[in-house]
C-alpha positions as CSV (number, residue, x, y, z in Angstrom):
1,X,14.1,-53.7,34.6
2,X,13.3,-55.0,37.9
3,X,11.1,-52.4,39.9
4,X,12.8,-49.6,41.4
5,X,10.1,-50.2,44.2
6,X,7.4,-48.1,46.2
7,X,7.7,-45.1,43.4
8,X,5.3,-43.2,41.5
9,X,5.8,-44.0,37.5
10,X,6.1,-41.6,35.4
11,X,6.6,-38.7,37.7
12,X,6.1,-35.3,36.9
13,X,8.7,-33.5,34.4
14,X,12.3,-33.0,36.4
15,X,13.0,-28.8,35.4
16,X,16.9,-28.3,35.7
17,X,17.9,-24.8,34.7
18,X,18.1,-25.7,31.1
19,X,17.2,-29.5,30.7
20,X,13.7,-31.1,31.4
21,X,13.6,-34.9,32.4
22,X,10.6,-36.2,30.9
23,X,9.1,-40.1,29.9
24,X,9.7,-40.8,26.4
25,X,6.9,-40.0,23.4
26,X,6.5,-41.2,20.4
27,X,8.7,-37.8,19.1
28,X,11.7,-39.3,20.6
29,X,12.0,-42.2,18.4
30,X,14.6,-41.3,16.0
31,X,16.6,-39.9,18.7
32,X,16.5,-43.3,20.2
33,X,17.6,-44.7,17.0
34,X,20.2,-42.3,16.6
35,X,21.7,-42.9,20.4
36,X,22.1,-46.2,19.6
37,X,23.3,-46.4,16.3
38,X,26.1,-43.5,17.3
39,X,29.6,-44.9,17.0
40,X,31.4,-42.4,19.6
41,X,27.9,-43.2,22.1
42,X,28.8,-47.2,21.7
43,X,32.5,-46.6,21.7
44,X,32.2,-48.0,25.5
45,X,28.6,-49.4,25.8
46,X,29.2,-52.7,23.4
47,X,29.5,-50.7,20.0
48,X,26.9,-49.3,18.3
49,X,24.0,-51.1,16.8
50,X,23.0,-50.9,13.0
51,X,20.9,-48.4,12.0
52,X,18.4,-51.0,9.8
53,X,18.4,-53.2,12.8
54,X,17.4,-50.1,15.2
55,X,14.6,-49.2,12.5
56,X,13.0,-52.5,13.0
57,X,13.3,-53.3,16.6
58,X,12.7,-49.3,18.2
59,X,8.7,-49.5,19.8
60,X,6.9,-45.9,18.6
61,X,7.3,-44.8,21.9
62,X,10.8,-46.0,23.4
63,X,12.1,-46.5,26.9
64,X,8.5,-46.0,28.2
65,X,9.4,-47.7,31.2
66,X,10.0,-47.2,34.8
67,X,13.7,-45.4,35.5
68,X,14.2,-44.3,32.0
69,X,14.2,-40.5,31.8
70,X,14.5,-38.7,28.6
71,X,16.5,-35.7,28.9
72,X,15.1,-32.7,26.9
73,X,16.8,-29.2,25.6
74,X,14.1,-26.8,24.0
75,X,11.7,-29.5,23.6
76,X,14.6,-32.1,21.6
77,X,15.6,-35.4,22.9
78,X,19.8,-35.0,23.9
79,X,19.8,-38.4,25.7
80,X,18.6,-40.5,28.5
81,X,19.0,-41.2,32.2
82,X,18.1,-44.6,33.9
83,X,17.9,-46.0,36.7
84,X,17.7,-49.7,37.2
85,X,18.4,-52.5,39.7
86,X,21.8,-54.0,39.4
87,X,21.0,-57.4,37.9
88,X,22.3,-59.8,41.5
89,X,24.1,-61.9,39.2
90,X,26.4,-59.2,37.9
91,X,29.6,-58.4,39.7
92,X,29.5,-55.6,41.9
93,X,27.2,-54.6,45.0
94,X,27.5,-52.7,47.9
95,X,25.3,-54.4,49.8
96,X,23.8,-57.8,50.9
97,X,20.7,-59.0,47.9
98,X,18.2,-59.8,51.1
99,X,18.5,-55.8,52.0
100,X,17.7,-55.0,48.3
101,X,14.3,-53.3,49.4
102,X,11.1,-54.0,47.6
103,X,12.8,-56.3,45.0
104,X,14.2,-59.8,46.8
105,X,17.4,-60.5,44.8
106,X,17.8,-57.4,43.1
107,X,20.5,-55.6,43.6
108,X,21.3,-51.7,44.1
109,X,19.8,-48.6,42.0
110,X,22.0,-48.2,39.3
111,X,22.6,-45.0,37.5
112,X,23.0,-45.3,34.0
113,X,22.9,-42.4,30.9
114,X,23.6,-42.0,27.6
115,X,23.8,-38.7,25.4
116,X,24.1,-37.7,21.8
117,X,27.4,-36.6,20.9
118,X,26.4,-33.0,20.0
119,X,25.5,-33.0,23.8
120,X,28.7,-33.7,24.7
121,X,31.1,-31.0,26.6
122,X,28.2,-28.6,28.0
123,X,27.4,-30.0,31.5
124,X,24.1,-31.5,30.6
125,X,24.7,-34.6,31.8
126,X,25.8,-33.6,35.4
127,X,22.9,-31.8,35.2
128,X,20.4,-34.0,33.9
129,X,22.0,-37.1,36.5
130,X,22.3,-35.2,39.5
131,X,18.5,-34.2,38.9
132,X,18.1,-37.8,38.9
133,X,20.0,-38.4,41.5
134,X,17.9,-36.0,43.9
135,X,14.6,-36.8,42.7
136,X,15.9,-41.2,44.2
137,X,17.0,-39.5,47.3
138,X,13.7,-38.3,47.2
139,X,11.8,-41.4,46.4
140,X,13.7,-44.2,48.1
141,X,15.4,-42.0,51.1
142,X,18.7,-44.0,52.7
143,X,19.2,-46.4,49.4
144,X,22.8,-46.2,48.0
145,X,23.1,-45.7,44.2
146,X,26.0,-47.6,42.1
147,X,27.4,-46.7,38.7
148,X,29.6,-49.1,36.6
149,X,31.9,-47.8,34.0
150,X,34.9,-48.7,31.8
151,X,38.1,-47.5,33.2
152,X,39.4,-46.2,29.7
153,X,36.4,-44.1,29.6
154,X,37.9,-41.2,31.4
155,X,34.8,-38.8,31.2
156,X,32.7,-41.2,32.5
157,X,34.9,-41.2,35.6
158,X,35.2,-37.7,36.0
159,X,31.4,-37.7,35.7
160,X,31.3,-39.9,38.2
161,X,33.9,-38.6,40.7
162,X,31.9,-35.2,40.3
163,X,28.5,-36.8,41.1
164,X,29.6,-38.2,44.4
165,X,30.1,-41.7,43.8
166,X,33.4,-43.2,45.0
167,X,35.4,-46.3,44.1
168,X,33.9,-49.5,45.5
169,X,35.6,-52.1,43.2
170,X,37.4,-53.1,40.0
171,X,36.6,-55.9,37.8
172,X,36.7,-57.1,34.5
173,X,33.6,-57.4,32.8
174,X,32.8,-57.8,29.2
175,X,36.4,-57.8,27.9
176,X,37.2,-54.9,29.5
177,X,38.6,-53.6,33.5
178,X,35.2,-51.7,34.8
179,X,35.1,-49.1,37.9
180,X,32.2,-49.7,40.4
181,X,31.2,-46.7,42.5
182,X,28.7,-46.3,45.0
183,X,26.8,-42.8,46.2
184,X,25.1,-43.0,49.1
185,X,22.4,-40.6,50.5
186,X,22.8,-38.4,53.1
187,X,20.7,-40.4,55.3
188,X,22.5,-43.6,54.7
189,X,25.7,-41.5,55.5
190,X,24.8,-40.6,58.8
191,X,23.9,-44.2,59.5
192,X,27.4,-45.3,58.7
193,X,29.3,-42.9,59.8
């Protein structure tokens, strides 16, 4: 990931009403392996990986990085919230790469997430990325946030449409048309507006 910038990594534990957003430990690991190797999780994310290949490749402690938070319910991994710059290269931006902040050619903060399928249906991940959402407002006041999704994956959109981000583009990407939305912060707002 290219730097999210002037933020403080990890920060302290997010608390929603029912979901903590932590950094990853070593106890996350087969939940990792399991995210990844999910078929419905993959279904629009590039298919999922094998199991054996996950098995191998998963660090002890994965996604210890800046932007990736996991999301906990009753102390067990459900799933995972990023945030990362929008590689420059990739269609889709909302704004200019020279006013991409701290990181010269990188582009936007870009939501990402990713949730078991027992998770599924329950709210947590409007929840668990709305937390996120606040806690960038918080840490990089003004800065827009994009989110790129497959058109066919309709609760991704609704997710999306719910969150605050609107339509900025289509494109096809990967084989498939994608929707680009962008949420800007209340202060960013005000500036445009």
């Amino acid at each position: 990931m290219t730097g999210l910038g002037p933020v403080t990594w990890p920060p302290a534990p997010i608390r929603t009403d029912r979901l903590v957003l932590r950094e990853s430990a070593a106890r996350d690991r087969a939940a990792f392996v399991e995210l990844f190797a999910s078929p419905e999780v993959g279904a629009y994310t590039g298919g999922p990986r094998p199991r054996e290949e996950l098995e191998r490749a998963v660090p002890e402690v994965p996604g210890r990085r800046p932007g990736c938070f996991v999301v906990d319910l009753d102390g067990a991994m459900i799933g995972m919230v990023t945030l990362d710059r929008r590689d420059a290269a990739r269609p889709g931006h909302v704004r200019a790469h020279s006013d991409a902040g701290a990181d010269a050619g990188a582009g936007e903060a870009e939501l990402g997430y990713l949730f078991l399928p027992e998770a599924w249906g329950h709210g947590y991940a409007a929840e668990a990325c709305a937390a996120v959402l606040d806690w960038c407002a918080g840490e990089l006041p003004g800065e827009p946030v994009v989110l790129c999704t497959q058109t066919a994956n309709d609760r991704a959109l609704r997710l999306a449409l719910k969150l605050g981000f609107t339509e900025a583009a289509r494109f096809e990407e990967y084989g498939a048309e994608q929707w680009f939305g962008v949420r800007r912060s209340p202060a960013h707002r005000s500036e445009v507006d």
